[in-house]
C-alpha positions as CSV (number, residue, x, y, z in Angstrom):
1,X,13.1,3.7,6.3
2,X,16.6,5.5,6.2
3,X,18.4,2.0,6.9
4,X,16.8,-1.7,6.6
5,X,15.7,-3.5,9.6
6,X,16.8,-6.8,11.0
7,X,14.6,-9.6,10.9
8,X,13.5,-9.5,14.5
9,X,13.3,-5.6,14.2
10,X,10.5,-6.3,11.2
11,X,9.0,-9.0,13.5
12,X,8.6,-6.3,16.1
13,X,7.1,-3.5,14.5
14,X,4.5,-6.1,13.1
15,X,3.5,-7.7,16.7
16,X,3.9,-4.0,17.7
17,X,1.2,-2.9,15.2
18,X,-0.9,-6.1,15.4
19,X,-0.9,-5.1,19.7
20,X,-2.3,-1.6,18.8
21,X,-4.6,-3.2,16.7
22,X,-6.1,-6.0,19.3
23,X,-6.6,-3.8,21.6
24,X,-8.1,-1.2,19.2
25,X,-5.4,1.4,21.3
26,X,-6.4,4.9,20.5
27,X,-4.3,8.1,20.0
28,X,-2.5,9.1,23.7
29,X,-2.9,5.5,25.0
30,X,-0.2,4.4,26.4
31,X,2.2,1.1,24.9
32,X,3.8,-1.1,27.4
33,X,6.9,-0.8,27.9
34,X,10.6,-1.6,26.5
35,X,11.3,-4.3,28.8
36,X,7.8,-5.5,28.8
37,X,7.6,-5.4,25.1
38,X,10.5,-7.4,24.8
39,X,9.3,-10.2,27.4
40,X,6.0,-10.2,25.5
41,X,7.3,-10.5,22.0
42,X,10.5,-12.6,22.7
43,X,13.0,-10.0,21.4
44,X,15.8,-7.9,22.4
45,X,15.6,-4.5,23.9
46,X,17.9,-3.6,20.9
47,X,14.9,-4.9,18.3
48,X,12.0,-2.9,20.2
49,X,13.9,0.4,20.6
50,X,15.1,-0.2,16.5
51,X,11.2,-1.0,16.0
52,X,10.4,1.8,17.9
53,X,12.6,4.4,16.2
54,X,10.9,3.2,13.1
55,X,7.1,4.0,13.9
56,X,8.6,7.2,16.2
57,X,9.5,8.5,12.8
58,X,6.3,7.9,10.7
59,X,4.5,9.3,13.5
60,X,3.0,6.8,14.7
61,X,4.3,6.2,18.5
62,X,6.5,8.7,20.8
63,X,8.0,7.9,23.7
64,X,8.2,10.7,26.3
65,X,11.1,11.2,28.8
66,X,10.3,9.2,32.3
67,X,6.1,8.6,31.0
68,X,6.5,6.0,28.3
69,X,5.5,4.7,24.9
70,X,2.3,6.6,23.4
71,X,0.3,6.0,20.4
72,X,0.2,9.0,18.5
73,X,-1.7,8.3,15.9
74,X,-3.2,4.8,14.6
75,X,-1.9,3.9,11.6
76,X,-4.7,4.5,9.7
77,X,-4.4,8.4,10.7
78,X,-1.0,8.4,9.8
79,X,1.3,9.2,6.6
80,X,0.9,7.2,3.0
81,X,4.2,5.6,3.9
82,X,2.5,4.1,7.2
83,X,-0.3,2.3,5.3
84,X,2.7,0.9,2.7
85,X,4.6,-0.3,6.3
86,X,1.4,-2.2,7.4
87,X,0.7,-3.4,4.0
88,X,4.7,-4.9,3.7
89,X,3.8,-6.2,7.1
90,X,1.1,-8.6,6.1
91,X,-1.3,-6.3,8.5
92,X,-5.0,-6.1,7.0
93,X,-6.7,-3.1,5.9
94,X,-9.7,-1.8,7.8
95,X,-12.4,-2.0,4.5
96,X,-12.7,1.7,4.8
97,X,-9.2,1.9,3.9
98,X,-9.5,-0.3,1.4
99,X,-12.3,1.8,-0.1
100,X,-10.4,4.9,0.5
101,X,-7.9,3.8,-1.7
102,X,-9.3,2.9,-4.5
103,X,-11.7,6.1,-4.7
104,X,-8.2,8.2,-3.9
105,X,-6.3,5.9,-6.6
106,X,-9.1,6.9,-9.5
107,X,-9.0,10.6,-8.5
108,X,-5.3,11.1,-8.6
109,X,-4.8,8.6,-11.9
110,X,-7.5,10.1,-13.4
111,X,-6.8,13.6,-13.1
112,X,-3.0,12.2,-14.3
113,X,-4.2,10.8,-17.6
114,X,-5.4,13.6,-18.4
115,X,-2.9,16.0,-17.7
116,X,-0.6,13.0,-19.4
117,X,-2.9,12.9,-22.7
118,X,-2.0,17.0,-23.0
119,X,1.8,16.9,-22.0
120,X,3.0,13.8,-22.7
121,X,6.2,14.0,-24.9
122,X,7.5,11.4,-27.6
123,X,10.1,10.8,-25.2
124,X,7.0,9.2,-22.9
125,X,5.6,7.8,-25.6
126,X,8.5,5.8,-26.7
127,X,8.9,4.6,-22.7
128,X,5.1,3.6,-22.3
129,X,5.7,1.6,-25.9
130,X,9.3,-0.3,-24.1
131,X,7.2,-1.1,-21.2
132,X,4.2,-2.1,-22.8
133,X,6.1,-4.7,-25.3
134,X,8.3,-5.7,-21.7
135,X,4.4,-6.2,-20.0
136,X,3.3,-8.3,-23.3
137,X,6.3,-10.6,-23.2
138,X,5.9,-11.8,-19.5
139,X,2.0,-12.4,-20.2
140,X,3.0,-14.5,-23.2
141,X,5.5,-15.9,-21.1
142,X,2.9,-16.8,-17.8
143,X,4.7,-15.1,-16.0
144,X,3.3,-12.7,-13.2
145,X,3.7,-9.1,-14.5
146,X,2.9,-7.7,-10.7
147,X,6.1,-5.3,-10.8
148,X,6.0,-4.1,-14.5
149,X,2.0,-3.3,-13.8
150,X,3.5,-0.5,-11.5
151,X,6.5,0.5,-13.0
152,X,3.4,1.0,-16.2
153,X,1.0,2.8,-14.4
154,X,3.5,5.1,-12.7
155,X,5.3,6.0,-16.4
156,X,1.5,7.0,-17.2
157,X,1.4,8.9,-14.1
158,X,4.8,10.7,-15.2
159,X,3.6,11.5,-18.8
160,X,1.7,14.2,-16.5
161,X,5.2,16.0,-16.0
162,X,3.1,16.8,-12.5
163,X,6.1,15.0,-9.7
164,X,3.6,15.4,-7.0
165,X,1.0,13.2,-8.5
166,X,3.6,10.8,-8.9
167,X,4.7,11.1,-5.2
168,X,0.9,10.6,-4.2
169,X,0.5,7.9,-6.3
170,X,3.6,5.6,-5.8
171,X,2.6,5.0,-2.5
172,X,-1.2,3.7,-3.1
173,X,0.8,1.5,-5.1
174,X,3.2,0.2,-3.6
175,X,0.4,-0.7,-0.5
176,X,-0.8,-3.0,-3.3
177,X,2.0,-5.4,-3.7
178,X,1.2,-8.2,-2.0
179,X,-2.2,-8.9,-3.5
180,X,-1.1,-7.4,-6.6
181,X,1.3,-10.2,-6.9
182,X,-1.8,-13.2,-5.9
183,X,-4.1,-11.1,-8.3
184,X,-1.7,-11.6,-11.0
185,X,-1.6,-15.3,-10.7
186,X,-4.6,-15.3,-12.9
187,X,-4.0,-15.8,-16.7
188,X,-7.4,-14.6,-17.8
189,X,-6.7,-11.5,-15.4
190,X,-3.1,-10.7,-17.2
191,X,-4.5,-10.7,-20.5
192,X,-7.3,-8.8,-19.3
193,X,-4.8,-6.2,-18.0
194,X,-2.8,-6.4,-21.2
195,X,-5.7,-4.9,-23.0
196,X,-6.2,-2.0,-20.7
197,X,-2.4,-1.0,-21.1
198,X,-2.7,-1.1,-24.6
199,X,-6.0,1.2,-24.4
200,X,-4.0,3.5,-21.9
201,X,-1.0,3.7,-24.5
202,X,-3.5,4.3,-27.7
203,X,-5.8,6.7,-25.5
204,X,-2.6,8.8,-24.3
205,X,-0.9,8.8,-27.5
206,X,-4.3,10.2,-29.1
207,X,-4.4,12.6,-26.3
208,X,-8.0,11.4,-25.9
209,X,-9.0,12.2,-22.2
210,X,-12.2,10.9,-21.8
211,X,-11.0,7.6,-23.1
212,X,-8.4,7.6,-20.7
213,X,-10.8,9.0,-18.0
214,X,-12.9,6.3,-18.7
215,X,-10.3,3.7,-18.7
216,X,-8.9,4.6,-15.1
217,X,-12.3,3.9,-13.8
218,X,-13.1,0.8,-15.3
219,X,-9.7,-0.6,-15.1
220,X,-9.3,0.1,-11.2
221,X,-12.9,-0.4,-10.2
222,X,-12.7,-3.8,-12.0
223,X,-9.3,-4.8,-10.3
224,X,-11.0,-3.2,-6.8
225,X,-13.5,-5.9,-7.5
226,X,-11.4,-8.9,-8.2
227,X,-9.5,-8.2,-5.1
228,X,-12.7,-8.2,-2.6
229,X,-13.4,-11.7,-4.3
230,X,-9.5,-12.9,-3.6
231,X,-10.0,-11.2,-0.1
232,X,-13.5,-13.0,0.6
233,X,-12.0,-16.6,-0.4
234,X,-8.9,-15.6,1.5
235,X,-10.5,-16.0,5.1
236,X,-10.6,-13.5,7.7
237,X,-10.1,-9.6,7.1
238,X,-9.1,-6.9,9.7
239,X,-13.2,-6.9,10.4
240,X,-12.4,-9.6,12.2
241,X,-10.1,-7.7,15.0
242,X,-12.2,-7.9,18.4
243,X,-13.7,-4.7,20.3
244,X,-11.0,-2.4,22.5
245,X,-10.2,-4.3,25.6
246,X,-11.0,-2.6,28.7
247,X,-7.5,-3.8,30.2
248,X,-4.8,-1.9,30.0
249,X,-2.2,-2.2,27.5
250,X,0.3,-3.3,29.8
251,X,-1.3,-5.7,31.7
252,X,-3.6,-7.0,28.1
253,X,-2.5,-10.1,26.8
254,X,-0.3,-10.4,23.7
């Protein structure tokens, strides 16, 4: 987002999101309305229209001259940056999703690791060694390492000198956060990870690209894991969501 939202302008695009969700709305249905948005969530007109400018511009609603408020695309259909929007929202994945971007996570890591394990410079080398010893120091220290894990897997990424992977991959990231940060409560689970970074480091320093292959699968299809068990003791997922209402959006309740 070019500039950061007000509270009540957050709280809007969530309820917005959470409404196209309820109602399982699909592309070309049509929203309710400003004023009727604002009566329904509580807000000002100035919130929904900021809201609105915000999912008009990652494609995900339009509003047409003297018709309305359209869905353009469900979220799901949309950009990378649309998932991270729902994820910083506290909205729940569809498991599909969830699926989708793990496999799309290992692909594009992968294929990085290796590229990394033939490019990589010393000058990579010497930043994945600063950022492993910062990553070693907060596990030693209990303390959650959720942000140095990313800022470590995307310097790996970067050793591939390929921008564009690091582009695609910032973004699967960054949809991780919130878990990430519950995932890393565990202590057995950051010394765990610990040991994979180091592997990473060794496997890209020896430019050894099946270990490293090897390593991105076990290492995410392990953490994939762990978060379906933090997900199942966590309650109710977006499975949950109940079937398109035959009401209009409009007239659906909230």
């Amino acid at each position: 987002m070019a500039t950061p939202l007000n509270s009540e302008a957050t709280h809007t695009v969530r309820r917005t999101l959470e409404f196209v969700q309820h109602h399982r709305l699909a592309k070309g249905d049509r929203l309710p309305s400003e004023r009727e948005l604002s009566e329904r969530f509580g807000v000002a007109r100035s919130s929904v229209r900021e809201a609105l400018a915000v999912l008009d511009a990652m494609r995900i609603t339009e509003r047409r001259p003297k018709s309305g408020i359209f869905l353009r695309n469900a979220v799901e259909d949309g950009g990378l940056d649309a998932l991270v929007l729902q994820a910083d929202l506290g909205l729940a994945f569809d498991p599909q999703v969830t699926r989708d971007v793990t496999e799309a996570r290992i692909i594009c890591e992968e294929q990085a690791l290796r590229l990394a394990c033939r490019r990589r410079t010393e000058a990579d080398l010497a930043k994945l060694h600063r950022l492993l010893d910062a990553y070693a120091a907060l596990v030693d220290a209990d303390r959650n390492p959720s942000d140095a894990d990313v800022e470590f897997h995307l310097a790996l990424v970067a050793a591939s000198q390929n921008r564009i992977l690091v582009r695609t991959l910032t973004p699967l990231m960054l949809m991780s956060t919130t878990w990430r940060r519950r995932y890393f409560d565990s202590a057995a689970i950051r010394r765990r990870s610990l040991d994979d970074h180091r592997a990473f480091v060794a496997a890209v320093e020896a430019r050894d690209e099946a270990a490293a292959a090897s390593l991105v699968q076990r290492h995410v299809q392990t953490a994939a894991a762990d978060v379906r068990a933090l997900a199942e003791q966590g309650g109710a997922t977006a499975t949950d969501t109940p079937p398109k209402s035959d009401t209009r959006a409009s007239d659906a309740p909230t």
